[in-house]
N, C-alpha and C positions, 0 to 999 in steps of 0.2 A: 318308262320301266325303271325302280330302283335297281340299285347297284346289286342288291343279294340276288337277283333273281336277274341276272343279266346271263344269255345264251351262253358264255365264254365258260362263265363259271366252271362247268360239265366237263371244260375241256382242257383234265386233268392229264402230266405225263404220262401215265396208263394210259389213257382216254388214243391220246398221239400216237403209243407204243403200239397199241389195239388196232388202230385205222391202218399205221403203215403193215401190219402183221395180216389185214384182211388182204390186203394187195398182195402177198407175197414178200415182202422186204420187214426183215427182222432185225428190229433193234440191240444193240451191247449194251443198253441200257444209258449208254451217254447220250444225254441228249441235254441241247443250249435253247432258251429261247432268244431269237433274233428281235432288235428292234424293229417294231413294227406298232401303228396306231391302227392303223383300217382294219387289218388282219391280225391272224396269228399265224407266227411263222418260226420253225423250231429247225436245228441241226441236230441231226441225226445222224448218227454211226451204225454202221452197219457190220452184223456179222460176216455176212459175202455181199461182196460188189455188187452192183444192179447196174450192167452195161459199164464195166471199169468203176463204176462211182466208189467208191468205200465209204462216203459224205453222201448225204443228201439233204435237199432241204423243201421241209412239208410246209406248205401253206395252206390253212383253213381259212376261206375265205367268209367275210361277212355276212351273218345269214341276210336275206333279202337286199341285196346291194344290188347284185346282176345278176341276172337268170341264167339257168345252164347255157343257154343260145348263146348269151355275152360274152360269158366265160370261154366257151368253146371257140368261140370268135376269137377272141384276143390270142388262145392258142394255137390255133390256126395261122394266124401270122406271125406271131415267133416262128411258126416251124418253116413258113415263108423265108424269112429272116434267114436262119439259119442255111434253107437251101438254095438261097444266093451267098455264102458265106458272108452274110453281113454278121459281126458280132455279137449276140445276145443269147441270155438266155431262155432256154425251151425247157418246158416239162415234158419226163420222161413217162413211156406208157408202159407200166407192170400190168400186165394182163391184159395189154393190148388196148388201151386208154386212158387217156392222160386227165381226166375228171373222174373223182372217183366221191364217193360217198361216206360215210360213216357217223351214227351217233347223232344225226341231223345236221350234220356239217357237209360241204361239199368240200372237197379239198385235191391238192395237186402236188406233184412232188417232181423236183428239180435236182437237179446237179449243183451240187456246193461248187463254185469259183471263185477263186481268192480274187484278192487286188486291193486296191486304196483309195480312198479320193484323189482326183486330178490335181495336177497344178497348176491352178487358173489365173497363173501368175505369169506363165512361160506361154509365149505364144506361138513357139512350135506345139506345145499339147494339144492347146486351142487348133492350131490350124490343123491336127491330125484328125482330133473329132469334128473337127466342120468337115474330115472327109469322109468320116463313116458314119454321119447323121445325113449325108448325101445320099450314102447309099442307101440307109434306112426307108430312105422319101422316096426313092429309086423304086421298094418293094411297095412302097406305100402309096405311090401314084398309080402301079399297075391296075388295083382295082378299087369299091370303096367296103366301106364298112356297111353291114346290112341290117345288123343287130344292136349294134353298140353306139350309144349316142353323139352329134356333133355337142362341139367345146363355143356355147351360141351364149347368146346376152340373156334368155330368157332361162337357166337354164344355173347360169352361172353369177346371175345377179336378179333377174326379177323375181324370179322364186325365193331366191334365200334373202332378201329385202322384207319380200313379203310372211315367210316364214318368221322372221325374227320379229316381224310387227307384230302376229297375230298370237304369237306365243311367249310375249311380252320380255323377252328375253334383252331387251334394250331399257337399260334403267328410266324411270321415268324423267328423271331432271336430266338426263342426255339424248333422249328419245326426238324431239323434236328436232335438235340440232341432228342428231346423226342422220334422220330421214332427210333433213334438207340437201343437205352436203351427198350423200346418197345417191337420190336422183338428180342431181346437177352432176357428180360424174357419170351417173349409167345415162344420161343423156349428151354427153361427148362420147362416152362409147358408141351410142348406137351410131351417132353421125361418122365418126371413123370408120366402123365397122361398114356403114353404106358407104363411103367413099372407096374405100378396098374392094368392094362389090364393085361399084362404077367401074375401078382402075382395073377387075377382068381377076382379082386374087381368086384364087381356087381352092378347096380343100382337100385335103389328101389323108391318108390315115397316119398317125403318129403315134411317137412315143407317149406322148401326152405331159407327163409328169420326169422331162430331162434336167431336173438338177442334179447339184455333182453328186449327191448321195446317190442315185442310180446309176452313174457311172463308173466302174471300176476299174483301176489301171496299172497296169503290171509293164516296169518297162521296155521288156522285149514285144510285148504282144499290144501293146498300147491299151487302147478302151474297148472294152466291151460293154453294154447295156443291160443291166435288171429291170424286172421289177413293171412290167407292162400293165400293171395294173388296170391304168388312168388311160389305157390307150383310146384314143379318142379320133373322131373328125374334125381337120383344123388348118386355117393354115402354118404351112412350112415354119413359120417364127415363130412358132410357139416352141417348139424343141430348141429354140437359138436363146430366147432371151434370159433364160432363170440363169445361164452359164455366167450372165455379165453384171458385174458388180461394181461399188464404188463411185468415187469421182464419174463426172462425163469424159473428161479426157480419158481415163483409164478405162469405161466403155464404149468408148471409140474405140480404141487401140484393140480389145479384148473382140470386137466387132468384125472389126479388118479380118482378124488372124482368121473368126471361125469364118469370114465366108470366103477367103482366101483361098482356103483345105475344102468349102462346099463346092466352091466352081471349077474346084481339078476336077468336079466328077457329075455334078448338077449344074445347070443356072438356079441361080438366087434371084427372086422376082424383089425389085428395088421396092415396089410400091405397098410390100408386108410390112418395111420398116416401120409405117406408119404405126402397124400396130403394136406394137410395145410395149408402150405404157397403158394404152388400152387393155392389154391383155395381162397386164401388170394387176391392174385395178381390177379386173375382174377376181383377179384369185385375191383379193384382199377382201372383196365384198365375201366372196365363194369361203372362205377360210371361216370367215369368226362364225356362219351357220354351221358350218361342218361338225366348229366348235361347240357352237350349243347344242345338234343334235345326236351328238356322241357323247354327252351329259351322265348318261344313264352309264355307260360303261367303266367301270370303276379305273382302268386305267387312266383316265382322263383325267379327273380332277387331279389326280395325284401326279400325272405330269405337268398341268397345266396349270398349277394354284391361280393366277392370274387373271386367270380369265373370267369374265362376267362382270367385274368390277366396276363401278363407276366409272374409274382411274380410267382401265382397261377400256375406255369406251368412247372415254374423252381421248384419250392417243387414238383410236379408229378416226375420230372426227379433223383429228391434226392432219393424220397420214392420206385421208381422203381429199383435204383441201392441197396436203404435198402431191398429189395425184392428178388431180384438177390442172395445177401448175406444169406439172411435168408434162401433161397431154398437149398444153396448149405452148409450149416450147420447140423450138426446130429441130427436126428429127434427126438423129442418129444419119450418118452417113459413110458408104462404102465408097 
């Protein structure tokens, strides 16, 4: 789809003003768009509160990403979430449902929550959120996900492998090398991924998408969680690792802290460590398709100049053999 004729276009401030006005909630006419690539996502000010809010914030979700069933799923367990007072947020229901329509858009409206990025520097913050992504896996081991897909090898790298082959989106003088490098990691993927199967790892429902940009932190109240988007089926370390950065020593240490804060309140099963860099490499394969098949969306290029490059292609081919190395190195340990 070219960029002039991409679905977003239509959905103009009116367009946002209009939708939250069909639900009952009327704009002052201030409204912000929030960063967001997947969606679109605006603050809104309100004439009169909606449940205390005087802020809200609308997200228009991608058309054909997830089906209502998805959609409705993921809010579902936020409302879970919420009603084990685990921290996050929940879309609110005007009119008595929290999926609403307009315009050809499905969309959902939340409670504006301040906060900030963590400081994933201090390992008291780390160990508070390895307490309350305990409790998240708390709500999220009670039952599974019915609608919304698991976070699998096929799914998250052989599709978009094979996507990016067939739609030629890998330059040609980098094309060969990149598939090679490619399937020699998703083929220690798969064998970790079977070894974590052997060693009894389980999947539970998750946040999916826990880095620090979805966590917000206010010091009195600590973290709370946005942005469920990505909620996914998965194991437990998938919500742990995007938190750890740097050196290995520094994600060690950063390691210790969250599962320190996870086991005041969960066990931590030792034998997910393994997956890590597995699940690392997956969203590196998962990422540069995402990149090509949001091409058509005009936001994209203009965020991304970079992307598609040769250059761009040959650093995937670097970072995948850095990936290779990392998998086949000694795991992280608690």
């Amino acid at each position: 789809m070219s960029a002039a004729s991409h679905p977003y276009d239509t959905l103009t401030p009116d367009a946002v003003l209009d939708a939250l006005a069909a639900v009952g909630l009327y704009g002052d006419g201030r409204l912000m768009a929030l960063s967001s690539y997947e969606n679109r996502v605006y603050q809104v000010h309100l004439d009169d509160p909606f449940e205390g809010c005087p802020i809200v914030v609308a997200k228009f979700y991608r058309p054909q990403r997830w089906t209502e069933e998805q959609i409705l799923e993921e809010h579902a367990f936020a409302a879970e979430l919420l009603q084990a007072e685990v921290p996050a947020v929940a879309p609110l229901a005007p009119q008595g449902a929290t999926l609403h329509h307009f315009g050809g858009f499905a969309f959902s409206v939340s409670p504006r929550r301040g906060g900030r990025p963590p400081e994933l520097d201090d390992m008291n913050v780390l160990e508070w959120i390895g307490r309350f992504l305990a409790r998240l896996h708390i709500v999220g081991a009670a039952a599974p996900f019915r609608s919304r897909p698991a976070l699998d090898i096929q799914s998250f790298a052989i599709e978009p492998r094979d996507w990016l082959m067939a739609h030629d989106a890998v330059p040609l003088e980098v094309q060969t090398e990149w598939r090679k490098e490619c399937d020699a990691a998703i083929a220690m993927i798969e064998a970790a991924f079977a070894q974590a199967k052997d060693a009894g790892v389980h999947h539970i429902r998750l946040h999916g998408d826990c880095h620090p940009g979805n966590i917000l932190w206010t010091p009195d109240a600590g973290p709370h969680f946005v942005d469920l988007d990505d909620a996914r089926s998965g194991p437990a370390v998938q919500d742990l690792w995007m938190l750890l950065s740097g050196e290995r020593a520094a994600r060690q240490r950063q390691l210790c802290a969250l599962v320190d804060g996870y086991e005041q309140m969960r066990e931590f099963d030792r034998a997910e460590l393994a997956l890590i860099e597995p699940l690392r490499t997956l969203r590196l394969i998962h990422y540069s398709a995402w990149l090509a098949r949001r091409w058509g969306d005009p936001t994209f290029p203009i965020n991304f100049p970079w992307f598609g490059t040769p250059d761009y292609w040959r650093g995937q081919v670097l970072m995948l053999q850095e990936q290779q190395e990392a998998m086949e190195e000694a795991v992280l340990v608690v």
